[in-house]
C-alpha positions in Angstrom: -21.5 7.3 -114.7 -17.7 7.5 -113.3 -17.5 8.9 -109.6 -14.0 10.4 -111.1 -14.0 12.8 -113.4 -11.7 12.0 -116.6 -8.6 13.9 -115.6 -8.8 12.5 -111.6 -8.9 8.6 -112.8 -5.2 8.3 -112.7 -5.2 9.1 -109.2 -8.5 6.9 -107.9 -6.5 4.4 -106.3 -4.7 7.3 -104.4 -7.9 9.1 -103.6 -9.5 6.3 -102.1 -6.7 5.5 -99.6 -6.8 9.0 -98.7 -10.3 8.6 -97.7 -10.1 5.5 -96.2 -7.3 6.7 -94.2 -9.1 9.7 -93.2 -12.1 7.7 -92.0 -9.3 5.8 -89.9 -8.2 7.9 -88.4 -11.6 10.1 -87.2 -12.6 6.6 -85.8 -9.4 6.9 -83.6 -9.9 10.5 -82.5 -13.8 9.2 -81.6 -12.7 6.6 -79.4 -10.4 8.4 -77.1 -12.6 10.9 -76.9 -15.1 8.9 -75.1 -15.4 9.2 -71.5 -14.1 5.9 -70.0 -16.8 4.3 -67.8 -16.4 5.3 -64.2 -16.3 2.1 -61.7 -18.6 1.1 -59.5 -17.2 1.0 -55.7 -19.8 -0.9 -53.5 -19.2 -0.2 -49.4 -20.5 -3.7 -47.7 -21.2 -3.0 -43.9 -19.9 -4.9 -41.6 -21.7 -8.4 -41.0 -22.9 -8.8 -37.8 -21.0 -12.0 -37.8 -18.1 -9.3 -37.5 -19.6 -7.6 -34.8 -20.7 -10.3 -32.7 -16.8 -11.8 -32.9 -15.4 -8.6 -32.0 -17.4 -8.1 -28.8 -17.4 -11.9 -27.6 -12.9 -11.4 -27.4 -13.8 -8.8 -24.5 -15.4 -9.9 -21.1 -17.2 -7.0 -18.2 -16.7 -7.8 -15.0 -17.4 -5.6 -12.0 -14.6 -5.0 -9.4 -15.3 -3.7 -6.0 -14.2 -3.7 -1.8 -10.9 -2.6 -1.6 -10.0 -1.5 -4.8 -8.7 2.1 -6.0 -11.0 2.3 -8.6 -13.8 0.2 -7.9 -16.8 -0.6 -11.4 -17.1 -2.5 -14.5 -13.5 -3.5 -15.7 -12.8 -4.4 -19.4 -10.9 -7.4 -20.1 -9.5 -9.7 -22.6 -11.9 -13.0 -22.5 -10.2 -15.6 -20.3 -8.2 -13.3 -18.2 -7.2 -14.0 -14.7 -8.6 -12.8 -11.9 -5.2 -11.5 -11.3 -5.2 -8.8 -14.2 -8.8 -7.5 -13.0 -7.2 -6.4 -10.5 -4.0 -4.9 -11.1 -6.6 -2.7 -13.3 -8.8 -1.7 -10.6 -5.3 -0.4 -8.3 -5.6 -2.8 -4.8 -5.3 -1.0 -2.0 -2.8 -1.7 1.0 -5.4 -2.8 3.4 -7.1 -5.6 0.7 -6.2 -8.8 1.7 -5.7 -10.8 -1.5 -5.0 -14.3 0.5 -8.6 -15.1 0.7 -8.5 -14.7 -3.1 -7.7 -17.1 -5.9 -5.8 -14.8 -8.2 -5.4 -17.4 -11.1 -9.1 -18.2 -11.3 -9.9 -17.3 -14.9 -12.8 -15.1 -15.3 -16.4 -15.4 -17.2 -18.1 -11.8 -18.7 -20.6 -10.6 -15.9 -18.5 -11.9 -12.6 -18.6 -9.6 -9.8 -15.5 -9.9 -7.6 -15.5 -8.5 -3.9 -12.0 -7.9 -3.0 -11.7 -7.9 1.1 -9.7 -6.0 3.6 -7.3 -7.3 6.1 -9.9 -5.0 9.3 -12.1 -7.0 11.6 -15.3 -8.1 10.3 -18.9 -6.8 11.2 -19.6 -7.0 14.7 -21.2 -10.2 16.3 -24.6 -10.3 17.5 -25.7 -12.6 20.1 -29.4 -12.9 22.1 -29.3 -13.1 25.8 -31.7 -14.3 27.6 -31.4 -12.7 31.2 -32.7 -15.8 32.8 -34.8 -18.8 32.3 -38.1 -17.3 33.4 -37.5 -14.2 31.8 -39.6 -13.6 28.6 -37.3 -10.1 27.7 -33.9 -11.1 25.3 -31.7 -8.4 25.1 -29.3 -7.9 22.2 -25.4 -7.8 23.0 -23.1 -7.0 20.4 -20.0 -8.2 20.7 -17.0 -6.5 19.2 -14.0 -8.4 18.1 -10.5 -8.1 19.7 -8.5 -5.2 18.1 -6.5 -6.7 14.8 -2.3 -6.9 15.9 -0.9 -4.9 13.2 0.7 -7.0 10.6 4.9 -7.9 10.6 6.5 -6.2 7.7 8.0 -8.7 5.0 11.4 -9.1 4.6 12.5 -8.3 1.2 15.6 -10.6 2.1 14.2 -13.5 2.8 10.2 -13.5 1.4 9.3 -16.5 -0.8 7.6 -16.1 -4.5 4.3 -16.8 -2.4 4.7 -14.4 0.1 5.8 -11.3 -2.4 2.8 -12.6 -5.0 0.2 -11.5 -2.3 1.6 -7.9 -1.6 -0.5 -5.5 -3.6 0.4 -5.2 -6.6 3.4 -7.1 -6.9 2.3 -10.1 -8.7 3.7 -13.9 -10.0 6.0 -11.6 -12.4 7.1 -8.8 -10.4 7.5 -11.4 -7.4 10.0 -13.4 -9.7 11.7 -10.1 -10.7 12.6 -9.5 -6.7 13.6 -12.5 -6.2 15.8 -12.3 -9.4 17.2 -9.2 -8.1 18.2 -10.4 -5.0 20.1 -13.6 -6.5 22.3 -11.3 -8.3 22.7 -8.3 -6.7 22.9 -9.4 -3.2 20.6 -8.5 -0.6 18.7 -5.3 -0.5 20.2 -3.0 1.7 17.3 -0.1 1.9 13.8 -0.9 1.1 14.4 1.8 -1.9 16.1 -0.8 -3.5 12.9 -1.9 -5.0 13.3 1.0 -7.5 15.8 -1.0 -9.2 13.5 -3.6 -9.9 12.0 -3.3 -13.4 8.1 -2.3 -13.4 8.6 -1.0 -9.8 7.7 2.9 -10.0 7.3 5.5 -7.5 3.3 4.9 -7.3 4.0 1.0 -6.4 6.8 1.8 -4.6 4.5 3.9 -1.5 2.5 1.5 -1.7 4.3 -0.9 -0.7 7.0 0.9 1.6 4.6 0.5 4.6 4.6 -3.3 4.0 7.9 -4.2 3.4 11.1 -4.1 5.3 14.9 -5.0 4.8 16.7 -7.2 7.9 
């Protein structure tokens, strides 16, 4: 038995493309239809690899004595003592000659930064005289400190401007570049010119200094 009947058999061949086209094209439509498949994002944590990295480039040291801001300072590893403490703020009285500010620092060091005062008083035992058994305790109090000579911005060496508080190997080298071109200074407020010099510096250092 046909599928066409008698008067459609002409057209068969027409028919059929019709329908295959038509099944064509409902496969299309099906396809874009479907939801595309949604990608999977995955969020590694860090490793503690990472983390262990990141926290070994950072040293703690603990800064204290005459200091502005004496505690646990934050550094970069193998920073110089130096940049310890320009954080911590030295104070005018700190004497930074019995320091070695280039000594490069290791995480946990503990740095006691000295002032330029007298020391603890001595104490000595007397004995009041060979047959005594009492000994009596003297203290003995240092001879009062002679106030220290004001340095002269004119003719201070890089040494001598590195140990004012701070100043610095770069800041020294920017007075001293100062002074070869622009002459000597004539007031002590002259140091204002200096880049990195502010007004904070500056009173700290206006006791110190002098201009001859």
């Amino acid at each position: 038995m046909s599928l066409f009947p008698e008067p459609l058999k002409a057209y068969r061949v027409y028919v059929l493309m019709f329908v295959l086209n038509l099944a064509v094209v409902a496969g299309v439509i099906y396809l874009l239809r479907r939801e595309p498949a949604r990608p999977v994002v995955v969020t590694m944590p860090p490793t503690r690899v990472a983390r262990a990295e990141t926290s070994a480039a950072r040293i703690s040291v603990t800064v204290s004595g005459a200091v502005n801001e004496p505690g646990a300072v934050q550094l970069a590893r193998g920073a110089l003592l130096a940049e310890a403490l320009q954080r911590a703020g030295v104070k005018p009285e700190a004497d930074l000659s019995k320091l070695d500010l280039t000594r490069p620092l290791k995480d946990g060091d503990k740095i006691a930064v000295p002032t330029k005062s007298a020391s603890e008083p001595v104490t000595q035992n007397v004995t009041a005289s060979p047959t005594a058994a009492r000994v009596s305790t003297v203290s003995v109090m240092p001879p009062a400190e002679t106030p220290r000579a004001k340095l002269n911005l004119n003719t201070a060496t890089l040494a001598e401007l590195d140990a004012l508080p701070g100043v610095g190997e770069t800041l020294a080298q920017r007075i001293l570049d100062y002074r070869q071109q622009n002459g000597a200074f004539k007031t002590i407020e002259d140091l204002k010119n200096v880049k990195g010099i502010g007004d904070k510096l500056f009173d700290d250092l206006k006791e110190l200094v002098t201009v001859q």
